[in-house]
DRENBADREN-176569 format. One line per 4 residues: their letters; for each residue x, z, y of C-alpha. Coordinates in Angstrom, 1 decimal. Layout:
N
A> X:Z:Y  ...;
***
This chain:
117
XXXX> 0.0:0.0:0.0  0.9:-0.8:3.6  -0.7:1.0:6.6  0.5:-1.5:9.7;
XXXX> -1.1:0.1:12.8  -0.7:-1.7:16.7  -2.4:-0.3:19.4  -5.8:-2.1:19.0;
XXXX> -6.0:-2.6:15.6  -5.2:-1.2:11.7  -4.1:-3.7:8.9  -4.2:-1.9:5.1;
XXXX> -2.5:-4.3:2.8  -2.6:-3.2:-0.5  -1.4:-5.2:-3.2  -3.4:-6.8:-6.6;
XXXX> -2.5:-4.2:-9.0  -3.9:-0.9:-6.8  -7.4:-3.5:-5.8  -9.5:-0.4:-7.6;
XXXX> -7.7:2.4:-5.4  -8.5:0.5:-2.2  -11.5:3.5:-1.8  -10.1:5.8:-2.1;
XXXX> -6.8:4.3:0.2  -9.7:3.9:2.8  -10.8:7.4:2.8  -7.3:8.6:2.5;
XXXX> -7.0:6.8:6.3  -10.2:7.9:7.7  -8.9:12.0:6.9  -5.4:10.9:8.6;
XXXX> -7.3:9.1:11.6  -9.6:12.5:12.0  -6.9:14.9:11.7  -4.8:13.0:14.4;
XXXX> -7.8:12.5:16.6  -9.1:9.4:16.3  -11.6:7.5:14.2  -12.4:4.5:12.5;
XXXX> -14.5:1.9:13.8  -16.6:0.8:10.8  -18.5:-1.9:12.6  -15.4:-3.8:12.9;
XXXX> -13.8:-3.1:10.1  -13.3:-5.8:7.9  -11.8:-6.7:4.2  -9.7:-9.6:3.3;
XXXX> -9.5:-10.3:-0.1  -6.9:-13.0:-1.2  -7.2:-13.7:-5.0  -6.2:-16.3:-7.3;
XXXX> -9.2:-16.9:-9.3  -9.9:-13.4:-9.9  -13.1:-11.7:-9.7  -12.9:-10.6:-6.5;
XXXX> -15.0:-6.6:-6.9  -17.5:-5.0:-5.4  -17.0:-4.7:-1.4  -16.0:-1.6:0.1;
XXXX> -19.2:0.6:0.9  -18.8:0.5:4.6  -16.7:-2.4:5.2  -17.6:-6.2:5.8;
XXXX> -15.9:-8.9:3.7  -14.6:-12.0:5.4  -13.4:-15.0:4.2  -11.0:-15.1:7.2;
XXXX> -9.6:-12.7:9.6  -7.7:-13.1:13.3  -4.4:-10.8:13.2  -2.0:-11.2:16.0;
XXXX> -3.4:-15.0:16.9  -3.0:-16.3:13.3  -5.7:-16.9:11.4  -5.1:-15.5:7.3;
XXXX> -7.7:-17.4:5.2  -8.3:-15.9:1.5  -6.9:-19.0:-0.3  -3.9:-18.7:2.4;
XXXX> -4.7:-22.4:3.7  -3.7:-22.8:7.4  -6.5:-25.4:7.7  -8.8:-23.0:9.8;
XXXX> -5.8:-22.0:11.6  -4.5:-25.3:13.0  -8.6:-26.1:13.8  -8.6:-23.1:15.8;
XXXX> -5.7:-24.2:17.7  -6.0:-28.1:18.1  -9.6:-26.6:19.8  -8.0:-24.2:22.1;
XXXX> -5.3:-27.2:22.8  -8.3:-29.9:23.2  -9.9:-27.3:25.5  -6.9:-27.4:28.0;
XXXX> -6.3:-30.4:28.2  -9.6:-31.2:28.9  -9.8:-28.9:32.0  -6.7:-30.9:33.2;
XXXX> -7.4:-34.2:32.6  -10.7:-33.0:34.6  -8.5:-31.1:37.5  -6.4:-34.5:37.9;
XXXX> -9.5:-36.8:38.3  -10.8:-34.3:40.8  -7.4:-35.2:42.9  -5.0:-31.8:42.3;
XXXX> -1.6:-32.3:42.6  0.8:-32.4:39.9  2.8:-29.4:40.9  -0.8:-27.3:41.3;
XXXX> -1.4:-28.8:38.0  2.1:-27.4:36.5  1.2:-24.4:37.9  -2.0:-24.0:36.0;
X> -0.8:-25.1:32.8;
***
């Protein structure tokens, strides 16, 4: 098991072979987040199972699973395909240019539109 904890957000990684301890993992963090203070969010907690054919389980009791989750800007998908990763950033890159291809009609200069790229 791996507890990876930023500022805004919690990532437990636990591996295959522990899947049936992921419970009690899970309530093993909620009594360390209450004794230091804090708490878990449940309503955005999420589970991210990545499995090779395997029955996945039953879900956690409180927790949604997700086919894909966002962690630091890169999309992890449960068959570990970048695919939803590289559409979520050719649309973001689409997106921009877009907005400056429409700034550049609407007669901005090229160093204002340096500036705002």
């Amino acid at each position: 098991m791996t507890l990876r904890i930023d500022p805004h957000d919690t990532y437990l990684i636990i591996g295959a072979e522990t899947r049936y301890t992921v419970q009690q993992e899970m309530d093993g963090v909620k009594r360390w987040a209450e004794s230091n203070n804090l708490r878990l969010n449940a309503t955005k907690s999420r589970e991210l199972l990545v499995t090779r054919g395997r029955s996945p389980g039953p879900p956690l009791i409180w927790v949604k699973r997700v086919d894909q989750l966002r962690i630091l800007g890169v999309v992890i998908s449960s068959n570990l395909s970048i695919s939803s990763h590289v559409d979520q950033v050719l649309g973001s890159c689409t997106s921009a240019v877009y907005a400056l291809r429409v700034l550049k009609a609407n007669s901005m200069s090229n160093q204002a539109l340096h500036a705002v790229s």
